[in-house]
C-alpha positions as CSV (number, residue, x, y, z in Angstrom):
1,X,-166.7,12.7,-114.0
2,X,-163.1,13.0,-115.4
3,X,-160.9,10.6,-114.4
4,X,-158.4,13.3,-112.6
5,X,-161.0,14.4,-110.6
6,X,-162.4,10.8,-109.3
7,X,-158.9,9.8,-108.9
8,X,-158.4,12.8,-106.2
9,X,-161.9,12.3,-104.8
10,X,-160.8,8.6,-104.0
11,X,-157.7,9.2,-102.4
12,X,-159.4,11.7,-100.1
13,X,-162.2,9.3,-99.4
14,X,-159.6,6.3,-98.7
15,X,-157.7,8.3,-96.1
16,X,-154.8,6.8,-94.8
17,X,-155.6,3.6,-97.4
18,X,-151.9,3.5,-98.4
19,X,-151.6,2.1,-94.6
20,X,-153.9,0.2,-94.5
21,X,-154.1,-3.2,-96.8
22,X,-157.2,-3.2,-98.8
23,X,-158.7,-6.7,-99.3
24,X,-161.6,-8.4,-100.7
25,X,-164.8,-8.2,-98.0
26,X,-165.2,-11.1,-96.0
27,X,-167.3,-11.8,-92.8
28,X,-166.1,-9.4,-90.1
29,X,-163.1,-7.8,-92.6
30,X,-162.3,-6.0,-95.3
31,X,-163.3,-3.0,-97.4
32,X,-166.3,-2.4,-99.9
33,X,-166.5,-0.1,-102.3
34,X,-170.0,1.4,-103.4
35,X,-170.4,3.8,-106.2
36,X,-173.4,5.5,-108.4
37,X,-173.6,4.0,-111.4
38,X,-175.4,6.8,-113.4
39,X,-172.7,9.1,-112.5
40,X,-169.1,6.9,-112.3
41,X,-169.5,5.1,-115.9
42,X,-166.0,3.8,-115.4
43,X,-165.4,1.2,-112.4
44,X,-162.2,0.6,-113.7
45,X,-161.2,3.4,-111.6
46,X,-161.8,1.8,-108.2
47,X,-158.9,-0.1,-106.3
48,X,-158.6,-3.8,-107.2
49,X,-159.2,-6.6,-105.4
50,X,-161.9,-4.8,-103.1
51,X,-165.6,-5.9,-103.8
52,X,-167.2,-3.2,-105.9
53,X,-171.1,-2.6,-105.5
54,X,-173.3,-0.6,-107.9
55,X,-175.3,1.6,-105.9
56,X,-179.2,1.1,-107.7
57,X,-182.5,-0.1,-106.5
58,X,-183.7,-0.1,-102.7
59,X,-181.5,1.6,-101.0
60,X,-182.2,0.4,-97.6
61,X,-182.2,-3.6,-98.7
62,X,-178.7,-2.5,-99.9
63,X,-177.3,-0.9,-96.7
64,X,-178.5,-4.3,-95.1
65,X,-177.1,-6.8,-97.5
66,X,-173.7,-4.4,-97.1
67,X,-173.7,-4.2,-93.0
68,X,-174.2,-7.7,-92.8
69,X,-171.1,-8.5,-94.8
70,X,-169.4,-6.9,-91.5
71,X,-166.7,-4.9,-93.1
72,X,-164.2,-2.7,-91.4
73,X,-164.5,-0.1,-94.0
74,X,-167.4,0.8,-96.2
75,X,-166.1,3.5,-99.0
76,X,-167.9,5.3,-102.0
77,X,-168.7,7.6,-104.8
78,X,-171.7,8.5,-104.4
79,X,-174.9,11.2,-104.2
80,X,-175.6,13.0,-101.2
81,X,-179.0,11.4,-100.3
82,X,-177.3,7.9,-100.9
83,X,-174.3,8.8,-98.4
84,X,-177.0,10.2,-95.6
85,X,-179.0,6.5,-96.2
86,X,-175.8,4.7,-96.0
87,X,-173.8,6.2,-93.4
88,X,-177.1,6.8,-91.4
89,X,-177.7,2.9,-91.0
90,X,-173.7,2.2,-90.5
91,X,-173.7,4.8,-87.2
92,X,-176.7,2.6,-86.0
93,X,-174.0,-0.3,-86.0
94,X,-171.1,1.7,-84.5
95,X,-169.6,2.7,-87.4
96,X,-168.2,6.4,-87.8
97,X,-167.2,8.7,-90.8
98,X,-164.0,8.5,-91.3
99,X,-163.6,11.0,-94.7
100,X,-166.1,12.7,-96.8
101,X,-165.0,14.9,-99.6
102,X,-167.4,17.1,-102.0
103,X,-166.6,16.1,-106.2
104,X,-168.6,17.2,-108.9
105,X,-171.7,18.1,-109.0
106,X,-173.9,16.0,-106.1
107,X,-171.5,13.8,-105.9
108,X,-169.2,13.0,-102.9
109,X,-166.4,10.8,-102.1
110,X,-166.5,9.2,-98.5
111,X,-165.4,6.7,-96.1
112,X,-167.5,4.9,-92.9
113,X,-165.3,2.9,-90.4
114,X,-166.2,0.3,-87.9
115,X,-165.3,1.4,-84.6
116,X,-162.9,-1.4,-83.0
């Protein structure tokens, strides 16, 4: 993925993110950032100071170990399938899409928000 395109695809997926201070995930806060690591090489490209997780292995252990974490925002790069898995299991929490933007390929830029 060039590094134009991802760079569009990301501010789509991080809406209004330019209102809203991003911060490290803590308990109950914050904003994680999960990405496909076969497809976005470059993680140099994602925000700073946000916890960055590579998207690999069982997907549904991952969606658990991220929705435990409790953050108000769960963003991403991602494939298709992974963004059903993901934002599947965060609307069983009360979470809500918020964006979700097509990029190249089977990829797709989106954002899940916990509902206040």
């Amino acid at each position: 993925m060039r590094r134009r395109a991802f760079l569009g695809a990301a501010a789509a997926a991080a809406g209004t993110a330019a209102a809203h201070s991003v911060r490290a995930a803590t308990s109950g806060g914050g904003t994680l950032w999960v990405y496909d690591p076969t497809a976005l090489k470059r993680t140099d490209m994602l925000p700073e100071g946000v916890e960055r997780i590579a998207v690999q292995g069982d997907r549904v252990r991952l969606a658990r170990r991220l929705l435990a974490q409790a953050p108000q925002e769960i963003r991403g790069v991602t494939r298709y399938a992974d963004f059903l898995l993901l934002s599947g299991a965060a609307a069983e929490l009360g979470y809500r899409v918020a964006s979700r933007t097509a990029l190249d390929g089977n990829l797709l830029g989106w954002a899940v928000r916990r509902q206040r």
